[in-house]
C-alpha positions as CSV (number, residue, x, y, z in Angstrom):
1,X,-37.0,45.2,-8.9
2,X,-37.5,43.0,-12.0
3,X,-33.9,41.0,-11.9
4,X,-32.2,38.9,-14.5
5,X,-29.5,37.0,-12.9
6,X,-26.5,35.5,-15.0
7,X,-23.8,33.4,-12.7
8,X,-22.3,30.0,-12.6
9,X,-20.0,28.7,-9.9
10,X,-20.4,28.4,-6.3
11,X,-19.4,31.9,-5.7
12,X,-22.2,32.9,-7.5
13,X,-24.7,31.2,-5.6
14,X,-25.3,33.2,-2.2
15,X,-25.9,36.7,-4.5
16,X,-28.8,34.3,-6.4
17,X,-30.1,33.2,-2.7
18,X,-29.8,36.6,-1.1
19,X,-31.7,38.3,-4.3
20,X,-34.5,36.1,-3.8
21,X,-34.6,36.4,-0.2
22,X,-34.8,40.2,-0.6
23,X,-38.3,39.9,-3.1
24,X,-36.9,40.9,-6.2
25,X,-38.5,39.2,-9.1
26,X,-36.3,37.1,-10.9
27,X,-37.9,35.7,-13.9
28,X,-35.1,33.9,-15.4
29,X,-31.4,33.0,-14.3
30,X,-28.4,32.3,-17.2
31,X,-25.4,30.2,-16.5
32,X,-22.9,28.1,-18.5
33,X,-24.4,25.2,-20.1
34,X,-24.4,21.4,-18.6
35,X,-21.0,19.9,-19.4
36,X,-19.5,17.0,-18.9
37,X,-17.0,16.4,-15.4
38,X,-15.9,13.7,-13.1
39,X,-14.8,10.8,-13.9
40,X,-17.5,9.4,-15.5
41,X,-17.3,12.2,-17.7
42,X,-21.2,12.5,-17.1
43,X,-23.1,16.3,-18.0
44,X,-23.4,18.3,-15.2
45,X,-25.3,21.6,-14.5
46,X,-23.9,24.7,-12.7
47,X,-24.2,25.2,-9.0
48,X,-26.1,28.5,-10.3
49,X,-28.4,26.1,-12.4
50,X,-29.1,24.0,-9.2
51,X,-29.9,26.7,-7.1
52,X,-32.3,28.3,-9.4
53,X,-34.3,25.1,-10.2
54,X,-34.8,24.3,-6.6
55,X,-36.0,28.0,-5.9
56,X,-38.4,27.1,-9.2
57,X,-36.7,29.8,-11.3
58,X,-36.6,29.7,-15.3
59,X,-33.2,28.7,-16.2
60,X,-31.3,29.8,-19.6
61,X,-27.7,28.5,-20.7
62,X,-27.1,29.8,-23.9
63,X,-23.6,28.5,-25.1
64,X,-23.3,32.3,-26.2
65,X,-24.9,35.5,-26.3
66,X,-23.6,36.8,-29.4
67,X,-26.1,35.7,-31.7
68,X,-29.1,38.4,-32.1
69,X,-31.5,35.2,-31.1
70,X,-30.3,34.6,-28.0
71,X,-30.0,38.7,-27.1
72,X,-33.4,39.0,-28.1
73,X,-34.7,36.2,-25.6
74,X,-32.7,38.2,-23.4
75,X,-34.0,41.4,-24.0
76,X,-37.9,40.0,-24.5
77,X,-37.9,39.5,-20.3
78,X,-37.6,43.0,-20.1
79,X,-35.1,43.0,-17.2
80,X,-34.5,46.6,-15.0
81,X,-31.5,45.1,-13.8
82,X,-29.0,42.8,-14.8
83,X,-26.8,41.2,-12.3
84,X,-23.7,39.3,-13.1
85,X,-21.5,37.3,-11.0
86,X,-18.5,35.3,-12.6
87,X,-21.0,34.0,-15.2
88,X,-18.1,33.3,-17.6
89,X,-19.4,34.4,-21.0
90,X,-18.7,38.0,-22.4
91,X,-21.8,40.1,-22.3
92,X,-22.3,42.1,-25.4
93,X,-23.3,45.6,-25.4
94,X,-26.8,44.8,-26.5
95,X,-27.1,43.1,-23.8
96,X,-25.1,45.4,-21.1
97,X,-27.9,48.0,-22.5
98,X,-30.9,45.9,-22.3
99,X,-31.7,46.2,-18.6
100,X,-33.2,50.0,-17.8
101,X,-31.2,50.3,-14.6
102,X,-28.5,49.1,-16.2
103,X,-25.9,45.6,-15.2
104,X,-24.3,45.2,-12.1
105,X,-21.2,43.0,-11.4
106,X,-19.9,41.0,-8.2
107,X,-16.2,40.9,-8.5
108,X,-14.2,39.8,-5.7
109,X,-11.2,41.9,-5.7
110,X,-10.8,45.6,-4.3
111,X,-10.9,47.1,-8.1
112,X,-9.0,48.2,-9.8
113,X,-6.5,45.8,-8.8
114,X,-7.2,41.9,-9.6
115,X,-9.6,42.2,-12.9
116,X,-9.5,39.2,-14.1
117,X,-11.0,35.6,-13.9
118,X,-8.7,34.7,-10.3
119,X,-8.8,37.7,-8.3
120,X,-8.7,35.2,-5.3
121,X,-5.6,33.1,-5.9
122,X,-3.8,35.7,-7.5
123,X,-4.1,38.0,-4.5
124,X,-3.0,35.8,-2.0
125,X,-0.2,34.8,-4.5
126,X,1.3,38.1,-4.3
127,X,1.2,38.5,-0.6
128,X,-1.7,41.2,-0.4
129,X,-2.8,41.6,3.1
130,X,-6.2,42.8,2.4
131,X,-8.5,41.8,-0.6
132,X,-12.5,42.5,-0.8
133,X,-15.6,42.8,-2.6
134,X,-16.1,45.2,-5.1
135,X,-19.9,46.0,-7.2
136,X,-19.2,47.8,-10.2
137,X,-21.6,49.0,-12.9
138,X,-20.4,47.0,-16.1
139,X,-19.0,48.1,-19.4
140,X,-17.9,46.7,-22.7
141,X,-13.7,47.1,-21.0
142,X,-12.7,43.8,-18.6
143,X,-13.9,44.7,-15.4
144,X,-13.5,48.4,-15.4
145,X,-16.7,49.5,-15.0
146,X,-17.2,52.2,-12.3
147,X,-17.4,51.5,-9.0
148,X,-20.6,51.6,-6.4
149,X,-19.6,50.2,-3.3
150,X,-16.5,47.6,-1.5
151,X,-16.1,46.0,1.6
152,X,-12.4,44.9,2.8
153,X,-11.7,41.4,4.0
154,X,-8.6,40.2,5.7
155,X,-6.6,38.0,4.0
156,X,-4.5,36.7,7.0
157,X,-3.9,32.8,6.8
158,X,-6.5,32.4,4.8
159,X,-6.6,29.8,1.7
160,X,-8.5,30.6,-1.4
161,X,-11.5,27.9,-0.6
162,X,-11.8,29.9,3.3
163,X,-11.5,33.4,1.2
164,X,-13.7,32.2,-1.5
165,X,-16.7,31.3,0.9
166,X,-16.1,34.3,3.2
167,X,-16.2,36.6,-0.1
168,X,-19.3,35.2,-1.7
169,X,-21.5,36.1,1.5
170,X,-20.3,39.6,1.8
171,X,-20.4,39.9,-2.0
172,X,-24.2,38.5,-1.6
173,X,-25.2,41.3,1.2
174,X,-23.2,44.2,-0.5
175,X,-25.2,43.4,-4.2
176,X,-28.4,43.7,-2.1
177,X,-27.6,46.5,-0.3
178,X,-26.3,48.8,-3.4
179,X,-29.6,47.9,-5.2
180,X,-32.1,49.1,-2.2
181,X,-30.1,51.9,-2.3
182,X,-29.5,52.5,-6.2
183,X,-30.7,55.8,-6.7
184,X,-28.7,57.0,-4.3
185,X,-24.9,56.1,-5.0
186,X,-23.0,57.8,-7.2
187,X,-20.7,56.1,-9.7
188,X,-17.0,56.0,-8.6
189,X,-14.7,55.9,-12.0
190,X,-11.8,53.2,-11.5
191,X,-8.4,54.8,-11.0
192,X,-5.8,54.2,-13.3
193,X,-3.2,53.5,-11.0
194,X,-2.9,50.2,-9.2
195,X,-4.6,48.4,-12.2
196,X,-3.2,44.7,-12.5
197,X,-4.4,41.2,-14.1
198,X,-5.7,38.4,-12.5
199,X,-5.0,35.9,-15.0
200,X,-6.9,32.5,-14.7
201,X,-4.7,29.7,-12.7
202,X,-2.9,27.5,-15.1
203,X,-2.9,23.6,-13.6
204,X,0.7,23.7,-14.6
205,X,1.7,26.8,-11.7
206,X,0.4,23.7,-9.0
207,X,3.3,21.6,-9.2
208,X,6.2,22.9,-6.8
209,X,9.2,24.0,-7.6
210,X,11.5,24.0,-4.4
211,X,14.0,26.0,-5.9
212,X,11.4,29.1,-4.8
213,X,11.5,30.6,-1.5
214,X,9.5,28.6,0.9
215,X,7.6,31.8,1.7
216,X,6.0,31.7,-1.8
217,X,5.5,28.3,-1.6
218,X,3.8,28.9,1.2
219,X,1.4,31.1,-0.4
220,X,1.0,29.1,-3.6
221,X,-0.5,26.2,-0.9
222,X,-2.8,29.0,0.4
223,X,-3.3,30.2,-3.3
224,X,-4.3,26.7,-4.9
225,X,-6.0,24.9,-1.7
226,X,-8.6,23.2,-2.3
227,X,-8.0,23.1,-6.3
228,X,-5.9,22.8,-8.3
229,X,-4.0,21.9,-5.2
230,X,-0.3,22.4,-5.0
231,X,1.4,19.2,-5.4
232,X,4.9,17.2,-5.4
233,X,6.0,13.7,-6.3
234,X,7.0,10.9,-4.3
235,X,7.7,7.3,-5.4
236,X,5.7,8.5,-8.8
237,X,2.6,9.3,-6.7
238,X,1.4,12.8,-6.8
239,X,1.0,14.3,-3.5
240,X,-0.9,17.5,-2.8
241,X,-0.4,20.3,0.0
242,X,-3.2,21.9,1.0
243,X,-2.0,23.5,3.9
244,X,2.0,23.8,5.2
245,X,4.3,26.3,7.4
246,X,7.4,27.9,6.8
247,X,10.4,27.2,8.6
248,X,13.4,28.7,9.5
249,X,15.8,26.1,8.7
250,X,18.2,25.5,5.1
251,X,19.4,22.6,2.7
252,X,19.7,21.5,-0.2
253,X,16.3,22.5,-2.7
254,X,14.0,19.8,-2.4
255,X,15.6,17.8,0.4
256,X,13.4,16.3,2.9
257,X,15.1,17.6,6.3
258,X,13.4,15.6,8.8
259,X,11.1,12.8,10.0
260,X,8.4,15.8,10.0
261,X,9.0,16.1,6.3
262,X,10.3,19.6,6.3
263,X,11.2,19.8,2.9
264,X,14.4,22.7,2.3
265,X,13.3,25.4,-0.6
266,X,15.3,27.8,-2.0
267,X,15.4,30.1,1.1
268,X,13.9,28.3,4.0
269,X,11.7,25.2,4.2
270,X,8.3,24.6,4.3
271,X,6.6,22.1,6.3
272,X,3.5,20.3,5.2
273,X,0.5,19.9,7.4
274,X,-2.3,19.0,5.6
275,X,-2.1,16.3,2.4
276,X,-3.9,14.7,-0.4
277,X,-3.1,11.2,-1.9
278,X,-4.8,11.0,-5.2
279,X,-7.9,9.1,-4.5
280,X,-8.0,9.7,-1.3
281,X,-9.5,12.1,1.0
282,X,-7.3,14.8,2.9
283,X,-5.1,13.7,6.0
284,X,-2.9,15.0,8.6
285,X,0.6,15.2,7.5
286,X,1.4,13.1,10.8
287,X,-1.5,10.5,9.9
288,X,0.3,10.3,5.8
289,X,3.7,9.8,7.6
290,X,2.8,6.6,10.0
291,X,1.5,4.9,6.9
292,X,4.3,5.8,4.5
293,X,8.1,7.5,5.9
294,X,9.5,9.6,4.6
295,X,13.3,9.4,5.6
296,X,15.5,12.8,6.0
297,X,17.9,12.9,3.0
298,X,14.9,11.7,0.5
299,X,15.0,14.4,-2.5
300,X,12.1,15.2,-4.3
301,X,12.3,15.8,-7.7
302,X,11.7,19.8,-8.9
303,X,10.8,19.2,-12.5
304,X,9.8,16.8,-14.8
C-alpha cells in the first residue's frame, strides 16, 4: 500500500521501521521540524526524521498543515493511507480525507480512556493496572475516532520509559497487522463511558510534595522516570528519583527516617533506590549515600 507516514518521537519510530519492513511504499514521512535542544541549544531533527533519512525516505516538516500549500504537497503524493503516530500537529480535514483508505492513528492507551498527548504517565499516575495499544481510524474530534484493533499490556512495576518502549513495539506490529487485514475489520465506535483526558505532563507536577501519600509518590517516580524525573532538594541541589519503594513506616512529612533515606510522606514513606544528581548520570541510592549522608532527622523542604 502506498503509505504516507507522519510521527515524531521515539515512540513513533518502530511503526516507521516495521511499515518498511512490511514493503509498503512510503514515499514521504512528515514530522515536527528541526528545533533547537540541549544545552548548546543547537537544531535538532526528530528521531522520526532520523529514521527516515537513514532508510533514504523523503522527509517533510512543515511547521503546519493548515495552509492550502502545504495540504496540497500533501495531497499531490497521492497517499491510500495515512498513518499517524504522535506526530504533534493537528491534521485538518483536508488532509484526514486525502488518503483513499483513509488515516490511521497509533495511540497508546486502551481508548477511550487516556486521549490525550500523555496516555502513558497519566495512566500509571492513576494506578491503572492494565494500559495498551489502541489503532483507531481518525477524525476531526481528539482521539475519538473508531476503533480497529487493541492489545493489553501490564502495567505492573513498570515506569513510563519500560512502558513506553514495550508499547511502541506492539503498537508497531498491531498497525501492520490491522492494515494486511484492512478490508476485513469493522470499525468499533468509542464508547462514551470511561472517556477521560490525558493532559500533557506539566514540569512543575515533577517536584515532590511529601505531604501526598507515599503510594502516589510512588507512582509519580514510575510516572515521570526517565523525564521529567521526579525530583526533591537537598542542600539547594536538585535531586531526581527515578525509581523508589514504599514503606510501611510514619513521621513527620518530609523527614528523612533513616540512614537508608526513607523519607516519611503524608501516609507512609517512600524509599529511594535509584537517583539523579544534575549533571550526572543515574546511581544507586546506596552508591549517592557513601559519597554524600544523609542523617535521619534531615527535613526536606515541600515547596518553594
Amino acid at each position: 500500500m502506498r503509505v504516507v507516514f507522519m510521527g515524531t518521537p521515539d515512540f513513533a519510530v518502530p511503526t516507521l521501521h516495521a511499515l518498511h519492513e512490511a514493503g509498503h511504499e512510503i514515499p514521504a514521512v512528515y514530522t515536527q521540524p528541526p528545533r533547537p535542544a540541549g544545552r548548546g541549544k543547537q537544531e535538532q531533527t526528530s528521531p522520526v526524521h532520523r529514521a527516515a533519512e537513514a532508510l533514504g525516505i523523503p522527509v517533510c516538516h512543515p511547521n503546519t498543515l493548515r495552509n492550502l500549500d502545504a495540504q496540497a504537497d500533501f495531497l499531490a503524493l497521492q497517499p491510500e493511507l495515512a498513518v499517524v503516530v504522535a506526530y504533534g500537529l493537528i491534521l485538518p480535514k483536508a488532509v484526514l480525507d486525502g488518503p483513499t483508505r483513509g488515516c490511521l492513528n497509533v495511540h497508546a492507551s486502551l481508548l477511550p480512556r487516556w486521549r490525550g498527548a500523555a496516555p502513558i504517565q497519566r495512566s500509571i499516575l492513576a494506578g491503572d493496572n492494565v494500559t495498551g495499544v489502541t489503532i483507531m481510524r481518525m477524525e476531526e474530534g481528539l482521539d475519538t475516532g473508531p476503533m480497529l484493533a487493541t492489545a493489553k499490556v501490564p502495567v505492573d512495576e513498570k515506569t513510563a520509559g519500560e512502558l513506553h518502549a514495550e508499547l511502541a513495539e506492539i503498537g508497531s506490529q498491531l498497525l501492520v497487522g490491522t492494515v494486511a487485514h484492512l478490508d476485513e475489520i469493522r470499525p468499533e465506535p468509542q464508547p462514551d463511558f470511561g472517556a477521560t483526558y490525558a493532559a500533557k505532563i506539566d514540569k512543575a507536577e515533577a517536584r515532590i510534595d511529601w505531604s501526598k501519600p507515599a503510594e502516589l509518590i510512588e507512582r509519580e517516580v514510575r510516572a515521570f522516570a526517565p523525564f521529567p524525573g521526579s525530583w526533591f532538594e537537598l542542600d539547594r541541589e536538585r535531586i531526581k528519583v527515578l525509581r523508589a519503594r514504599v514503606v510501611g513506616v510514619n513521621g513527620a512529612e518530609g523527614t528523612v527516617l533513616d540512614d537508608k533515606l526513607t523519607i516519611a510522606c503524608g501516609n507512609a514513606a517512600i524509599r529511594p533506590l535509584l537517583i539523579q544528581r544534575a549533571g550526572k548520570p543515574a546511581m544507586e541510592a546506596e552508591a549517592f549515600l557513601r559519597g554524600k549522608p544523609v542523617p535521619a532527622g534531615t527535613v526536606l523542604r515541600t515547596a518553594p
